[in-house]
C-alpha positions in Angstrom: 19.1 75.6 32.6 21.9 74.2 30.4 25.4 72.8 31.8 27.2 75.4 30.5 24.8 78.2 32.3 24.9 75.5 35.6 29.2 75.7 35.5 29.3 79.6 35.3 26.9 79.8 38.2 28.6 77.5 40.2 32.2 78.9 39.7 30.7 82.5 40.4 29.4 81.1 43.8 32.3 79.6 44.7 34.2 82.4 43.8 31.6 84.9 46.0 32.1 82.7 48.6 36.1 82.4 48.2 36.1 86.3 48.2 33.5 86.4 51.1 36.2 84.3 53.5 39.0 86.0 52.9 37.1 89.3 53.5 36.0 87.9 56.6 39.5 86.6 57.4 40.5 90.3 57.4 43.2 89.7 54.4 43.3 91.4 51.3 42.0 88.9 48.4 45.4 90.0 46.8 47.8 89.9 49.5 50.5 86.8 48.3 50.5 85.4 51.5 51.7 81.6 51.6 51.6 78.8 54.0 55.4 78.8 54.7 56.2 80.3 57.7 57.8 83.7 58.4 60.8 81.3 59.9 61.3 79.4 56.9 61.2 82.5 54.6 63.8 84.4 57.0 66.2 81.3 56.4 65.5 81.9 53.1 66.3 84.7 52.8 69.4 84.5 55.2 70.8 82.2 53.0 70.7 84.1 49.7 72.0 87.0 51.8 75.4 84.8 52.5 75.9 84.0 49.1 76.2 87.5 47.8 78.0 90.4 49.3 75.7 93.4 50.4 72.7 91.9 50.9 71.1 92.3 54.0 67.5 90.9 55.3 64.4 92.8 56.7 61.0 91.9 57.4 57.7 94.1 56.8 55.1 95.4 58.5 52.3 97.1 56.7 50.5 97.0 53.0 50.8 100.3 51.6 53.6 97.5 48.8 50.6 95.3 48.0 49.9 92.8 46.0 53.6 92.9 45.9 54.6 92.5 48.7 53.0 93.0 52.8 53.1 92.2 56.4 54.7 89.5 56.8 57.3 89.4 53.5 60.6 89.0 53.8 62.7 91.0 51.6 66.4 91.1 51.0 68.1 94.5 50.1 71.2 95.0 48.3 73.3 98.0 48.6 72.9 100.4 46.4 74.4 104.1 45.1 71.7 106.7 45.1 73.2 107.7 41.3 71.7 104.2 40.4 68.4 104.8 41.3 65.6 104.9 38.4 61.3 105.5 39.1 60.4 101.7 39.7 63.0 100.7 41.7 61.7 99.6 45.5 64.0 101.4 47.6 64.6 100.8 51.3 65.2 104.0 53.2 65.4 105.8 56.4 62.7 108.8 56.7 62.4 111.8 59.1 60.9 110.1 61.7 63.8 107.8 62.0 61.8 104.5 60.7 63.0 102.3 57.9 60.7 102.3 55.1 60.3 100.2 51.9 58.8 102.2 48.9 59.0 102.4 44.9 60.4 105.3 43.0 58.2 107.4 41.8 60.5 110.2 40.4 64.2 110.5 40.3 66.5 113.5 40.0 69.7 115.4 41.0 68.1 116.4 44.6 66.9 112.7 45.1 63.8 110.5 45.0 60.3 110.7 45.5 58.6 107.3 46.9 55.6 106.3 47.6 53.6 103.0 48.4 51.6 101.5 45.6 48.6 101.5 48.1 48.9 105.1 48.9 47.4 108.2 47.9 50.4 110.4 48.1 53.7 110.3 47.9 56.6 110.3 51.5 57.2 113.4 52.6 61.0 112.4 53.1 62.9 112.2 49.6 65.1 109.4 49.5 69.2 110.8 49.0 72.4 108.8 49.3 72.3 109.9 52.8 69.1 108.0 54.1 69.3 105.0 51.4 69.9 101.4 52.6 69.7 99.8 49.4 67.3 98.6 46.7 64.8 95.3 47.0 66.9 92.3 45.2 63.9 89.2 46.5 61.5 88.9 48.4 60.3 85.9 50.0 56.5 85.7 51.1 55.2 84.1 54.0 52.3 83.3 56.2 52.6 86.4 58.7 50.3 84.8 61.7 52.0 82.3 62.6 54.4 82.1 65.4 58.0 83.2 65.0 60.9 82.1 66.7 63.7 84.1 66.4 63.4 87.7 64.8 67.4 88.7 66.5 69.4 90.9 64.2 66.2 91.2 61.6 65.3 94.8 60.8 62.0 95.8 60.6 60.4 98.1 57.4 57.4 99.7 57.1 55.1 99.1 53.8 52.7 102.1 55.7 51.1 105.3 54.7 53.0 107.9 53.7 54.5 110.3 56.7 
């Protein structure tokens, strides 16, 4: 067997076993989790907020967003008017069931937007309008999502989730 042939095998095994852990581990091999903790990414994120009027911070819950974002990201959302809205854009919205949700535009017109979570297999039921809009994702700020956090007062919680 020649080196070459060796150093392919070997980097395939290690990769097997790389995807093997984190399958075991119960996280998605392309969820962009980090090591810094979901405190440390909320200050984050809090402090871009004060810099720049409009922006407010959230936290999610869910992976309907990945590999862009998932449980445990920190996003910060600034205000928006629904005539500014374009297919792309992540919006965060309020749907009928009265629970805030973080989704990208799928289509766009004079009655509103439809979303829908890149992980999903259909699109929300609830179009977003200038009624239910909170604004559009400006960062986002990744963290480790297991580890413990301290204070989560005054931080609004949206759902990357299946569609409702």
């Amino acid at each position: 067997m020649s080196f070459h042939h060796l150093s392919h095998s070997l980097r395939m095994a290690v990769l097997l076993a790389g995807l093997a852990l984190t399958a075991a581990a119960g996280v998605a091999a392309d969820n962009p989790r980090t090591n810094v903790p979901l405190d440390t990414a909320l200050a984050d994120a809090r402090l871009l907020a004060t810099r720049k009027p409009g922006l407010t911070v959230v936290r999610v819950a869910g992976d309907s967003m990945l590999p862009y974002f998932g449980d445990g990201a920190v996003l910060v959302v600034k205000r928006a008017a629904a005539a500014q809205l374009q297919p792309g854009m992540i919006v965060l919205y309020t749907n009928a069931l009265n629970e805030t949700v973080a989704h990208r535009i799928v289509t766009a017109d004079a009655a509103g937007c439809t979303v829908q979570g890149y992980n999903n297999d259909r699109a929300d039921s609830t179009r977003v309008t200038a009624e239910n809009l909170q604004g559009v994702v400006y960062a986002t700020f990744h963290s480790a999502a297991d580890r413990p956090v301290l204070d989560l007062s005054g931080v609004q919680l949206a759902l990357a989730a299946p569609a409702r």
